[in-house]
C-alpha positions as CSV (number, residue, x, y, z in Angstrom):
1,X,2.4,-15.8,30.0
2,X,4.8,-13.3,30.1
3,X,2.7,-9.7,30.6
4,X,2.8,-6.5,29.1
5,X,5.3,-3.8,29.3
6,X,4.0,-1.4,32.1
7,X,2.3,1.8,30.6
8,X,3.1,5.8,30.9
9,X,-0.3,5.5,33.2
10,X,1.0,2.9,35.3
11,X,4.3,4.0,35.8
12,X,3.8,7.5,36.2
13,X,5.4,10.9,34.8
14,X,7.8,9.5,31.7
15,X,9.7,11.3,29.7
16,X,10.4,10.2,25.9
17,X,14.1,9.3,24.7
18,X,13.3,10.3,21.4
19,X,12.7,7.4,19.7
20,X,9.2,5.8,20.0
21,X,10.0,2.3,19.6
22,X,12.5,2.8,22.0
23,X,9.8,4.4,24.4
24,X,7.8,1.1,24.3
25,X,10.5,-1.4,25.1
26,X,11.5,0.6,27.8
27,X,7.5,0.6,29.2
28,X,7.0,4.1,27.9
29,X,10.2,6.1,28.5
30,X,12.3,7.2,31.4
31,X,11.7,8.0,35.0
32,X,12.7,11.9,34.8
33,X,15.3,13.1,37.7
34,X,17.5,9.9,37.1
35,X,20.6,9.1,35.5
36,X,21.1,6.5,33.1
37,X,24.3,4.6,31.4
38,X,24.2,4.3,27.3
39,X,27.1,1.9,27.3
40,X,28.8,0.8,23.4
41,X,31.7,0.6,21.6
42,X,32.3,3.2,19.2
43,X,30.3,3.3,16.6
44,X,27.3,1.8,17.9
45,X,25.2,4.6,18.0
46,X,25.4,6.2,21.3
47,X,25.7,9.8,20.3
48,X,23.4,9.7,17.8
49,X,20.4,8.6,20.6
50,X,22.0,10.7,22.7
51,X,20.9,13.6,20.5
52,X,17.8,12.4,19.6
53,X,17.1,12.2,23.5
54,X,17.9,16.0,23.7
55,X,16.2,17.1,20.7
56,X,13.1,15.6,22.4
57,X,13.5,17.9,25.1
58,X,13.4,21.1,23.2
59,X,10.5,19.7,21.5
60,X,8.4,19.5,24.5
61,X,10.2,22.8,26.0
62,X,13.1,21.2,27.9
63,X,16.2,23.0,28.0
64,X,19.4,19.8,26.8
65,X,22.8,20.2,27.9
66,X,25.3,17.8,26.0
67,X,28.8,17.6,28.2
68,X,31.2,16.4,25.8
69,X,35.2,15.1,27.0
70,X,35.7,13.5,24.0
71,X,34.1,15.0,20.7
72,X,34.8,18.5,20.1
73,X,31.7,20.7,19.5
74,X,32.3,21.0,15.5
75,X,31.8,17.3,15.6
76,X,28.8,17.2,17.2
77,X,27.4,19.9,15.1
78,X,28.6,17.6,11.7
79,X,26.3,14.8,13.3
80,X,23.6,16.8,13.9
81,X,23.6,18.1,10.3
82,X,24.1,14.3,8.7
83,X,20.4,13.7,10.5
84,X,19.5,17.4,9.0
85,X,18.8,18.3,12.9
86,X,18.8,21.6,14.1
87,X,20.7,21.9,17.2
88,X,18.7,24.9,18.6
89,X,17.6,24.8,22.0
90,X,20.6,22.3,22.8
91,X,23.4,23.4,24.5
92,X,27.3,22.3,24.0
93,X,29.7,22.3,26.4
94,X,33.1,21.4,25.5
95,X,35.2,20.5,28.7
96,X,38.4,19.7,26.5
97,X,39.7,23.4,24.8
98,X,42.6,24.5,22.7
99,X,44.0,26.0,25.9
100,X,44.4,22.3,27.3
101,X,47.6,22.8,24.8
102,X,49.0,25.9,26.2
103,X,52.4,24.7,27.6
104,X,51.9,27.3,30.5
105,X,48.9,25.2,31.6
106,X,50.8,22.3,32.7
107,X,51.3,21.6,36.1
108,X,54.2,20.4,37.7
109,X,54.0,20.3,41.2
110,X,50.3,18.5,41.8
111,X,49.7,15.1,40.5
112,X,48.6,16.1,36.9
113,X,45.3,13.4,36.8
114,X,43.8,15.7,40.7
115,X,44.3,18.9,38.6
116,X,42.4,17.7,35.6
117,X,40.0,15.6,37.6
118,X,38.6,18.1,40.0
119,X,38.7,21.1,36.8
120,X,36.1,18.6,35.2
121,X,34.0,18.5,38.0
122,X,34.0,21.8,38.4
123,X,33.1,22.7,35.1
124,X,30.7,20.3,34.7
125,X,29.0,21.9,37.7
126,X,29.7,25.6,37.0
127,X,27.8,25.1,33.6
128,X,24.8,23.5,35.2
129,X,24.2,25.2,37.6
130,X,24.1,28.2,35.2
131,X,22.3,27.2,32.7
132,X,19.5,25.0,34.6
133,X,19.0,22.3,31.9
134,X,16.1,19.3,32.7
135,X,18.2,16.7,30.2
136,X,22.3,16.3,30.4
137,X,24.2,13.5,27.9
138,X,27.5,12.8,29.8
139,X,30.3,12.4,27.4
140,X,32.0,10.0,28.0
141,X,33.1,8.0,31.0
142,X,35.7,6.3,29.8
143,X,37.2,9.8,30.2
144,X,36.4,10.4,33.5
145,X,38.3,7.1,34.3
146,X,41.4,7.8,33.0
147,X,41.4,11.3,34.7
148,X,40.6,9.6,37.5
149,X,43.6,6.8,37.8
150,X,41.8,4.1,40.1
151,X,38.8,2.4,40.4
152,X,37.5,4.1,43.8
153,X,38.1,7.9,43.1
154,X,36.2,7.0,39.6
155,X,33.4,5.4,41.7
156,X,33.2,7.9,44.1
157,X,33.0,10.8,41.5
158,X,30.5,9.2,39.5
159,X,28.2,8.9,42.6
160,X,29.2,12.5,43.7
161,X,28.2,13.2,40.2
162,X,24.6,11.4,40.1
163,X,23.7,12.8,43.8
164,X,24.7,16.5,42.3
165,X,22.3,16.0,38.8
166,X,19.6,14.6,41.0
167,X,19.5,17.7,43.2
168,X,19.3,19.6,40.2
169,X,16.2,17.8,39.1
170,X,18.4,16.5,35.5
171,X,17.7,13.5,33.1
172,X,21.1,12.2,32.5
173,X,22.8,9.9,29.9
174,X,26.1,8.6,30.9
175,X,27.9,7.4,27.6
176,X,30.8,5.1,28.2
177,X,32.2,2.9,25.1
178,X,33.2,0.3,27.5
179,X,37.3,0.6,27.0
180,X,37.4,-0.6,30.3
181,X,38.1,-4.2,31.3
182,X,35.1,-6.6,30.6
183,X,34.3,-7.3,34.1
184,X,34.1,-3.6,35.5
185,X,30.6,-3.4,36.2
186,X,30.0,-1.4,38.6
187,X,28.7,1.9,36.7
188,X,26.2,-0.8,36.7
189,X,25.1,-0.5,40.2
190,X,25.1,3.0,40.4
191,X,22.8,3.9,37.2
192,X,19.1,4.1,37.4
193,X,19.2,2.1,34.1
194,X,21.7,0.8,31.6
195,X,21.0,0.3,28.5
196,X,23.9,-1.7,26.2
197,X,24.2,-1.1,22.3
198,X,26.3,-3.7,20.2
199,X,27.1,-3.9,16.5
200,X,28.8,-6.9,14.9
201,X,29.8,-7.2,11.2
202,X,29.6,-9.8,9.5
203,X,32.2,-11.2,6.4
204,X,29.6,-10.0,4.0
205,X,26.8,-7.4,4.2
206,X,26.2,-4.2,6.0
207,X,26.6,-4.1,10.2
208,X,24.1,-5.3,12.5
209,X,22.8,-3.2,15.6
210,X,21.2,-4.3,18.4
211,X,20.4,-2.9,22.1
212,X,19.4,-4.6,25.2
213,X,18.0,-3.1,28.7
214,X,20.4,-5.0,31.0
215,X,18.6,-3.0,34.4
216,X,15.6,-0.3,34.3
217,X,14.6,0.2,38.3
218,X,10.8,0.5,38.7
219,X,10.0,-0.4,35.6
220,X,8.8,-3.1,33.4
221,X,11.0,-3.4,30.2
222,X,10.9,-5.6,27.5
223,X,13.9,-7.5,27.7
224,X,16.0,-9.2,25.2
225,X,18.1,-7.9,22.1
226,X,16.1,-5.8,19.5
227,X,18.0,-5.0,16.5
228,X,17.9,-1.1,15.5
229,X,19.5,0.8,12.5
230,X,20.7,4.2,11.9
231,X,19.6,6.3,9.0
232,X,19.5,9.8,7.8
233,X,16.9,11.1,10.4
234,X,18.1,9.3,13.5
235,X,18.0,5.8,15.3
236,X,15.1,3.2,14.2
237,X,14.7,0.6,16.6
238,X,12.7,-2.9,16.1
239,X,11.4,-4.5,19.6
240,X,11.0,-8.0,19.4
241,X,8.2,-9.5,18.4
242,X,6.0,-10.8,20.8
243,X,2.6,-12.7,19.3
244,X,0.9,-13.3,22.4
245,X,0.7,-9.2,22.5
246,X,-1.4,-9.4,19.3
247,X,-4.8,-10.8,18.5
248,X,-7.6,-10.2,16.8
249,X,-10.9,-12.0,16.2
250,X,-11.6,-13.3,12.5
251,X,-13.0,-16.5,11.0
252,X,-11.2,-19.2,9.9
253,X,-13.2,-19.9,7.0
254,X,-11.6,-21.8,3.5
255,X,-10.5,-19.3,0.9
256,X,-9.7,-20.6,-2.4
257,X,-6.4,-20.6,-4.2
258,X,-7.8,-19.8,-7.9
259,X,-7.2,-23.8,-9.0
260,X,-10.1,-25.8,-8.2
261,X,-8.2,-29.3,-8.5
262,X,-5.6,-27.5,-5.6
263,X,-8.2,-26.8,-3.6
264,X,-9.5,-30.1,-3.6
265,X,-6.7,-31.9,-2.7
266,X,-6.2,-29.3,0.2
267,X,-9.6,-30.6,1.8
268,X,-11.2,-27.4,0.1
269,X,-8.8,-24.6,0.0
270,X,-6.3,-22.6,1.9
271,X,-7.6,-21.9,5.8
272,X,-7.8,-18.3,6.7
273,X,-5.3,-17.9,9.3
274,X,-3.3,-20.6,8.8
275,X,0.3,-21.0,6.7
276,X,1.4,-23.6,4.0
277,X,5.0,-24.5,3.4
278,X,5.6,-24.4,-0.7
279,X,8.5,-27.3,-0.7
280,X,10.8,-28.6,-3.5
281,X,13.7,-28.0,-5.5
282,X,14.7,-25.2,-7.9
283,X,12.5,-24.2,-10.9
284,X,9.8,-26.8,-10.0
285,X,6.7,-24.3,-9.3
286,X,6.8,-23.1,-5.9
287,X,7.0,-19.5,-6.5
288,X,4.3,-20.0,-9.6
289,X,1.8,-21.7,-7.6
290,X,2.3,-19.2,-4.5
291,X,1.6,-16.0,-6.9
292,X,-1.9,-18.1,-8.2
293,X,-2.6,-18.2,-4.6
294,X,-1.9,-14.3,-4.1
295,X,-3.6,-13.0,-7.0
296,X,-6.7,-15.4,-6.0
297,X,-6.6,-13.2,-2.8
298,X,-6.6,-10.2,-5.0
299,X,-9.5,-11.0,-6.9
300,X,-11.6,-11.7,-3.6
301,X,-10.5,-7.8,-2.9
302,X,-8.0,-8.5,0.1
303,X,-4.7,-6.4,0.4
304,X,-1.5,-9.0,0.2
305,X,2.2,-8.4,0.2
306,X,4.6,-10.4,-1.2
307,X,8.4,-10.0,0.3
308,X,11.2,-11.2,-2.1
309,X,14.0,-12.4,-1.7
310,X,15.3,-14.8,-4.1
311,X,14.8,-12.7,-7.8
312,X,14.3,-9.2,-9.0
313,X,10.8,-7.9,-9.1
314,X,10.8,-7.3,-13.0
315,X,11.5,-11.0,-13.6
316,X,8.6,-12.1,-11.4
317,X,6.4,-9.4,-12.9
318,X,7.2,-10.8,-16.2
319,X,7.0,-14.4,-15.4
320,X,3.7,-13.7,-13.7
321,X,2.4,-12.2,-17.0
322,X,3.6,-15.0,-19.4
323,X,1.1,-17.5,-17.1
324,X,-1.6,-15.4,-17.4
325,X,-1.4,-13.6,-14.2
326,X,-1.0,-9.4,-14.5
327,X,0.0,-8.0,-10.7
328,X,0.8,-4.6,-12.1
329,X,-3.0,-3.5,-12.2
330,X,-2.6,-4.6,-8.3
331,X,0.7,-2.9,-8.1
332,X,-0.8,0.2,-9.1
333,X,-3.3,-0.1,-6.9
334,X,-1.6,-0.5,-4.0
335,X,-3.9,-3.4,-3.6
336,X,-0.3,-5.5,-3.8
337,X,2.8,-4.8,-2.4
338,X,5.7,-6.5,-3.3
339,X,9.1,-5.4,-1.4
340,X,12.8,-6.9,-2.9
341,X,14.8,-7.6,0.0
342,X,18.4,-8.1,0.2
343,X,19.0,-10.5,3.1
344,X,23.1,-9.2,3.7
345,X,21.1,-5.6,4.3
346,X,18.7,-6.8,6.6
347,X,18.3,-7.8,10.1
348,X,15.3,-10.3,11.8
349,X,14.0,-7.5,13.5
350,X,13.2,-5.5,11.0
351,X,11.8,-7.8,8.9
352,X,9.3,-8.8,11.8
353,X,8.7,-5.0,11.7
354,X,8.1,-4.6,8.6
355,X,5.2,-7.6,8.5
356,X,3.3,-6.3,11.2
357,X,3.2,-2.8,10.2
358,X,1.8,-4.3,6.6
359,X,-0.3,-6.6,9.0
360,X,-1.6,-4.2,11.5
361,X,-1.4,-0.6,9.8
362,X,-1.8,-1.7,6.3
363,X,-4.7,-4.6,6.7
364,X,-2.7,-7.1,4.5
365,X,-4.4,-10.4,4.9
366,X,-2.7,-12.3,2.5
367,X,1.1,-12.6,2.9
368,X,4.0,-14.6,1.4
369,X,7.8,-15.4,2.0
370,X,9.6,-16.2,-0.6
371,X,11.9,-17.9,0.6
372,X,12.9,-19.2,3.5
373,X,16.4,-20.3,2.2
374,X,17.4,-16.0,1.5
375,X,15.8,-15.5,4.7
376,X,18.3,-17.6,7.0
377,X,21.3,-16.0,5.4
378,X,19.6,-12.8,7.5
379,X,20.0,-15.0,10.8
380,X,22.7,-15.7,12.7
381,X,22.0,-19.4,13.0
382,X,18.9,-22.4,12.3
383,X,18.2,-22.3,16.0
384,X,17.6,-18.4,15.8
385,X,15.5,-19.0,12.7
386,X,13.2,-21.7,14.2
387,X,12.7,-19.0,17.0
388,X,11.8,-16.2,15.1
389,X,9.7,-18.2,12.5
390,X,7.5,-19.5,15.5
391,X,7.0,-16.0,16.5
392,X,6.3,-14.3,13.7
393,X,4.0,-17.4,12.1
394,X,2.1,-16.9,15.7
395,X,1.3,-13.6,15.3
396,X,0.2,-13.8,11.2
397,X,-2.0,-16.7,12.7
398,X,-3.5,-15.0,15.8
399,X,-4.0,-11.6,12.9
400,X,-6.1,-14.1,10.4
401,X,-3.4,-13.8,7.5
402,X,-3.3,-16.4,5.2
403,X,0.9,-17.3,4.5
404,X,2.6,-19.0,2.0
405,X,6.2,-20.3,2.9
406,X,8.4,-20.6,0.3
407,X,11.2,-23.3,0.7
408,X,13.7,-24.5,-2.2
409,X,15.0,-27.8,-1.4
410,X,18.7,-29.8,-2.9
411,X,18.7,-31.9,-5.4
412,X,16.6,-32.0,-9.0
413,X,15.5,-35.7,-9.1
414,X,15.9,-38.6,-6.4
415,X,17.8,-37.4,-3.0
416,X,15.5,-34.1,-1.7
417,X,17.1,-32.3,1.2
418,X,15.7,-29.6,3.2
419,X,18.8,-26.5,4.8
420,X,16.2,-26.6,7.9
421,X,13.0,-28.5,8.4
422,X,9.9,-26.1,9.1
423,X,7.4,-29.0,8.8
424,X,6.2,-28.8,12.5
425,X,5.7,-25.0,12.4
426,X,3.3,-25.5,9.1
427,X,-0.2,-25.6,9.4
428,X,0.4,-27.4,5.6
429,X,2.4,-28.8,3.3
430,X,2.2,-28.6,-0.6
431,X,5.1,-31.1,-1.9
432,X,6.2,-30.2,-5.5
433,X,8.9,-33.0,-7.2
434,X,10.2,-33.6,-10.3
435,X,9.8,-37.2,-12.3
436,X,10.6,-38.7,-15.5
437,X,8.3,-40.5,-18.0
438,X,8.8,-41.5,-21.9
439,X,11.8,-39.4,-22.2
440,X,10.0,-36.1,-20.6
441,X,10.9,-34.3,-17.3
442,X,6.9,-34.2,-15.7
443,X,6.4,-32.3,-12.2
444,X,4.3,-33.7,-9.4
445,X,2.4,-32.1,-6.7
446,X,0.7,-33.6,-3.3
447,X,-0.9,-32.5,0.1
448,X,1.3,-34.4,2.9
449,X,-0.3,-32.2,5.9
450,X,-2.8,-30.4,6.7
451,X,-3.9,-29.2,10.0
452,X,-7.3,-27.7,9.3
453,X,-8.8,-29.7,6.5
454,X,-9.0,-33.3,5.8
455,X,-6.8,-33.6,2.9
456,X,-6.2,-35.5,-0.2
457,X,-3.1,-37.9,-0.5
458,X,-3.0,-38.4,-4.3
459,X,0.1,-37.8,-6.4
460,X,-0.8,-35.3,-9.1
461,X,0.7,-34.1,-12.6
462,X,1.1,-30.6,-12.7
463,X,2.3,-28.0,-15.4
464,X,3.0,-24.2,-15.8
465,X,2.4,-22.5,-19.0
466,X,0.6,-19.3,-21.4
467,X,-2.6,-21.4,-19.7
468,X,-1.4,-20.9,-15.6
469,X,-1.7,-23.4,-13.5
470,X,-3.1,-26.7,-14.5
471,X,-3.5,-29.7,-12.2
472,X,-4.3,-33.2,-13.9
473,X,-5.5,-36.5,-12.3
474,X,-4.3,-38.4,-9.2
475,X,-1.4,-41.0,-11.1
476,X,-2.7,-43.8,-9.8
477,X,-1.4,-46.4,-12.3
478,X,2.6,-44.6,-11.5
479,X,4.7,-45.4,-8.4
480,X,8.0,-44.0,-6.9
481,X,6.6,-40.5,-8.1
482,X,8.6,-38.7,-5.5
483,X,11.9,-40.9,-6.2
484,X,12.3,-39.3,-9.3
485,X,12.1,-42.4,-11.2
486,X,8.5,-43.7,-11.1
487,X,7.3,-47.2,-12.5
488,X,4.5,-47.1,-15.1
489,X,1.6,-49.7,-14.4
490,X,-1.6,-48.7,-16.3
491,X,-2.8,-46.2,-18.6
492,X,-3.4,-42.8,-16.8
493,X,-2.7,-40.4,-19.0
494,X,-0.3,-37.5,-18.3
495,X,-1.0,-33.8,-19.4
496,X,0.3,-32.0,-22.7
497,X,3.1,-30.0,-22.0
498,X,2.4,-26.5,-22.3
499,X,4.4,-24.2,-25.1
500,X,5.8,-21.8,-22.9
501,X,6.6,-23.3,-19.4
502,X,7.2,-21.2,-16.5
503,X,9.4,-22.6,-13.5
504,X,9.4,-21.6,-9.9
């Protein structure tokens, strides 16, 4: 088993970067007196960390120095204001000035790129040593490189560089967008850390972020991508979830789903702890049969959330209503919380972040997905999805939530297929299917798994209506139930339709 990230006790003296999140997948912050490469391409959110690194010095009485060869200090200051910072306390020192355009400033007897070079250096030193700062952002390398012309005189300033900031007892940030070629490295070796950002964007939706601690020395990071955002305020970063890190003790007693026929087939009821997969095709009763379930749970008193991603929150509310189920008491509450995701705007981190803050800040106990299909469009692949649905089903398991999967499968009637088969991460399986009989479309509901409880393996006629949920006999004198197109063999009778019929 992997272990925990080393603590601020363990590690020593860390300082913050400015982000807390950030803080713990870095094993509590950074080793002070060392320098450190932010590497990105542009736009990836280097300067904005870079900020939020410096503003976290003044906060704790830290005087920030931000050295910047490639964004002029009016720019800085329009970023600062887009977060509504305050850049007191920070200092801005701009090594590229209108008077690098005074034609009397060009030299024409020493190689331009020493001239330049060494001016840099000794600016960068003249204003530190002046104004004494504990935190330095670099800005950028990729400048220093080109000044530089070759690969060993940009080495060889860069350690000059580190050696000088260490004397001075600085926390440095080296930005560098990585223009160089893909295999130049070795900024690498010389950093104390390095810390990569990446953004891709995909053919529809907004850009994803993500960050991954490629080298800390001395310290135990968590490694890995973990996706992160930028918003008004400043860099929000989601470390990846890890279930063995969380566990509590609870009981895994059986809890009831507010149908006593469903709970019988189910061996007595939902298992506390555990998670059941809602499959079947479109409009069949999944998502019906998953709000009974929740508002069960509210009626026993627990907090549940419900996260959706498949239809807008007033249809549900209204559906709900016309089956005899009111969630806007809960709503109201805050008993319930029901949060309409749009899968192009969101990334699998934060969604995991977003469950186990409702988990383990807001004691939901009761949670439900709906559905799964929306939710892969959020992942970059199946494989990716089976990953993070192990993880984060571990951890609502090892936390004592109760979680209902919601998965809408192809095809009305005869040939059902699954986009991705979650059987083997469910604890159950409720089965819903569609059948005909006497020139009527009938739905069908069984139990094919259950890990907890000994369950039932009837074939049962189901229907929606004004009345909820109602669950009729096993159809014992029927067979091919789940082909669509059953035989009819006895005299089992089926239920009345209900009036006003509510599908999934």
């Amino acid at each position: 088993m992997r272990s925990a990230p080393t603590t601020t006790a363990e590690a020593g003296r860390l300082i913050s970067t400015g982000v807390k999140d950030f803080d713990a997948i870095l094993g509590g912050g950074l080793t002070p007196h060392r320098s450190y490469l932010l590497e990105g391409t542009p736009g990836s959110g280097k300067t904005t960390i870079a900020l939020q690194f410096l503003l976290d010095g003044v906060r704790v009485g830290e005087r920030g120095l931000y050295i910047t060869l490639s964004e002029t200090v009016a720019e800085l200051r329009e970023v600062a204001r887009s977060h509504r910072w305050s850049l007191e306390g920070v200092e801005l020192f701009e090594l590229v000035s209108s008077e690098g355009l005074d034609p009397d400033a060009e030299q024409s007897i020493l190689e331009p790129s020493e001239v330049e070079l060494g001016e840099t250096i000794r600016g960068v030193i003249e204003c530190v040593d002046r104004l004494r700062p504990s935190r330095v952002v670099f800005d950028s390398l990729s400048e220093m490189r080109l000044l530089a012309q070759n690969s060993l005189r940009y080495r060889r300033q860069i350690l000059a560089l580190k050696q000088y900031f260490s004397t001075r007892e600085c926390t440095v940030l080296m930005l560098d967008d990585r223009s160089s070629e893909p295999a130049d490295v070795q900024l690498h070796s010389i950093a104390h850390g390095v810390i990569t950002l990446e953004q891709a964007v995909e053919d529809y939706g907004a850009e994803r972020r993500r960050l991954r601690v490629v080298k800390m020395r001395g310290v135990k990071y968590r490694g890995g991508f973990h996706d992160f955002v930028i918003e008004t305020g400043g860099v929000q970063v989601f470390p990846r979830l890890i279930a063995a890190e969380h566990h509590r003790d609870f009981t895994g007693e059986l809890i009831t789903t507010g149908v006593p026929r469903l709970d019988q087939m189910l061996g007595g009821g939902l298992t506390r702890g555990a998670n059941a997969l809602l499959s079947g095709p479109s409009g069949v009763g999944k998502t019906s049969t998953a709000l009974r379930c929740a508002l069960a749970a509210l009626e026993r008193g627990e907090k549940a959330a419900y996260y959706l991603f498949d239809e807008g929150l007033g249809t549900l509310l209204a559906r709900a209503k016309s089956m005899g189920m009111d969630l806007v008491p809960h709503l109201d509450s805050g008993q319930l919380t029901i949060a309409q995701i749009d899968p192009a705007e969101i990334s699998p981190g934060e969604f995991a972040s977003w469950v186990r803050h409702a988990v383990i800040d807001e004691g939901v106990t009761f949670l439900t997905i709906d559905s799964l299909n929306a939710f892969l469009q959020a992942m970059p692949g199946e494989k990716y999805l089976l990953l993070q649905m192990h993880e984060l089903l571990s951890f609502l398991n090892q936390q004592g939530v109760t979680t209902m999967l919601v998965l809408g499968q192809h095809g009305i009637i005869g040939d059902i297929r699954s986009d991705i088969d979650l059987s083997y991460l469910s604890d159950g399986i409720i089965l819903f299917r569609y059948f005909e009989s006497r020139g009527r479309v009938h739905k069908a509901i069984a139990v094919s798994k259950s890990r907890t409880t000994p369950h039932q393996s009837s074939i049962r006629e189901f229907t929606l209506g004004p009345a909820g949920l109602q669950v009729g006999d096993p159809l014992v004198d029927f067979e091919g139930v789940f082909t669509g197109l059953p035989t009819y063999q006895g005299a089992t009778p089926l239920l009345p339709a209900q009036t006003d019929g509510a599908g999934d």
